[in-house]
C-alpha positions in Angstrom: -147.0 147.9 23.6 -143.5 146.6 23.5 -144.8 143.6 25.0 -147.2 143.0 22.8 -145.0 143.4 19.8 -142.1 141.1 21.7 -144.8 138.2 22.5 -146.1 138.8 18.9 -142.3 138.2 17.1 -141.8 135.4 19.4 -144.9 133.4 18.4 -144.3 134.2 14.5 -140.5 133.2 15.0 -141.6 129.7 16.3 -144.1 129.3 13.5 -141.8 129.9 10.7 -139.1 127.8 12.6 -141.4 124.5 12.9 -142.7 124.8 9.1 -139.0 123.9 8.4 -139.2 121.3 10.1 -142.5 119.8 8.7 -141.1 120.6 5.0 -138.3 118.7 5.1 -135.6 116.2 6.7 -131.8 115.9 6.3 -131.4 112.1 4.8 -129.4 110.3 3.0 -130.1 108.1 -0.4 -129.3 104.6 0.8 -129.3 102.3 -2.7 -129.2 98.5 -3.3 -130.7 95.5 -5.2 -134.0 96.0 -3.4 -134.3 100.0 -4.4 -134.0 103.2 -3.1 -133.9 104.1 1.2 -133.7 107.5 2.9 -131.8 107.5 6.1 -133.2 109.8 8.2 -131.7 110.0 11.8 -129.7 106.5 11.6 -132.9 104.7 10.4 -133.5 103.5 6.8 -136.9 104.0 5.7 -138.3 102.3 2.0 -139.3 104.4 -0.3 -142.1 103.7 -2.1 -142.2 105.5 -5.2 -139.1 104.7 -6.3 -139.2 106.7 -9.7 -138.7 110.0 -7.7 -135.4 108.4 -6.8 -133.9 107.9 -10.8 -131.9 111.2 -10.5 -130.2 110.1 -7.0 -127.2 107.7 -6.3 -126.3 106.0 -3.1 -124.4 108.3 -0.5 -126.1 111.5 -1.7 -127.1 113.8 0.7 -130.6 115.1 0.3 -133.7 117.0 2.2 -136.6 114.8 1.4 -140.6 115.4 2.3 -141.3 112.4 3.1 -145.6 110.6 4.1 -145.5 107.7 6.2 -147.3 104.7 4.5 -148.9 101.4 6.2 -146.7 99.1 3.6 -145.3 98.4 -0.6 -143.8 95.9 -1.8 -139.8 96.2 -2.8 -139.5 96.5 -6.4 -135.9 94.5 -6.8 -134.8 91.3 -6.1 -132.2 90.1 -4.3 -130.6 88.0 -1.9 -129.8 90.3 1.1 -132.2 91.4 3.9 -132.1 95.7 4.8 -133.6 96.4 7.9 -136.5 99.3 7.9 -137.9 101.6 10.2 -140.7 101.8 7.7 -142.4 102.7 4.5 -142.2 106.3 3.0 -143.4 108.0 0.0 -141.6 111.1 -1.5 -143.3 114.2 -1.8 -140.4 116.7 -2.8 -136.8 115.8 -2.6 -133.5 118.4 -3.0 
C-alpha cells in the first residue's frame, strides 16, 4: 500500500510540475520601432497581437503564454533589421 500511495504522489507531482511549464515562460518585453518581442531563452520571438503588449515597456520582466504562429506582418516601421526566432501570439501575460 505504501507503494502504491508513493508511485501515486510521484505521478501527481510530475503532472502539476509540467502544467507550469505549459502555462507559462520567463521572458522578457523586448520593444522597438517595429513593436513588441518576448525574449524567451536568449531568442526574440514577434509578437503578433501587439495590443496585449500596451501596458508593458521594454526591459520588463514578464511570464507570457505564448501560441506559435506560421507568420504577421510587423506593425511599425523602421529602418533597423531584429532578428527572430519566430512569430508568437499572447494568450496571458503577468
Amino acid at each position: 500500500m505504501k507503494t502504491f500511495i508513493l508511485i501515486c504522489s510521484v505521478i501527481v507531482f510530475t503532472f502539476v510540475s509540467s502544467c507550469k511549464k505549459e502555462h507559462g515562460q520567463d521572458a522578457i518585453v523586448v520593444q522597438n520601432c517595429l513593436g513588441y518581442y518576448l525574449r524567451i531563452n536568449a531568442e526574440d520571438y514577434y509578437i503578433c497581437n501587439q495590443e496585449s503588449m500596451k501596458d508593458y515597456a521594454d526591459g520588463d520582466a514578464v511570464v507570457a503564454s505564448v501560441m506559435r504562429t506560421e507568420r504577421c506582418n510587423p506593425s511599425g516601421v523602421c529602418l533597423i533589421v531584429h532578428p527572430t526566432a519566430g512569430y508568437v501570439t499572447v494568450q496571458e501575460i503577468k
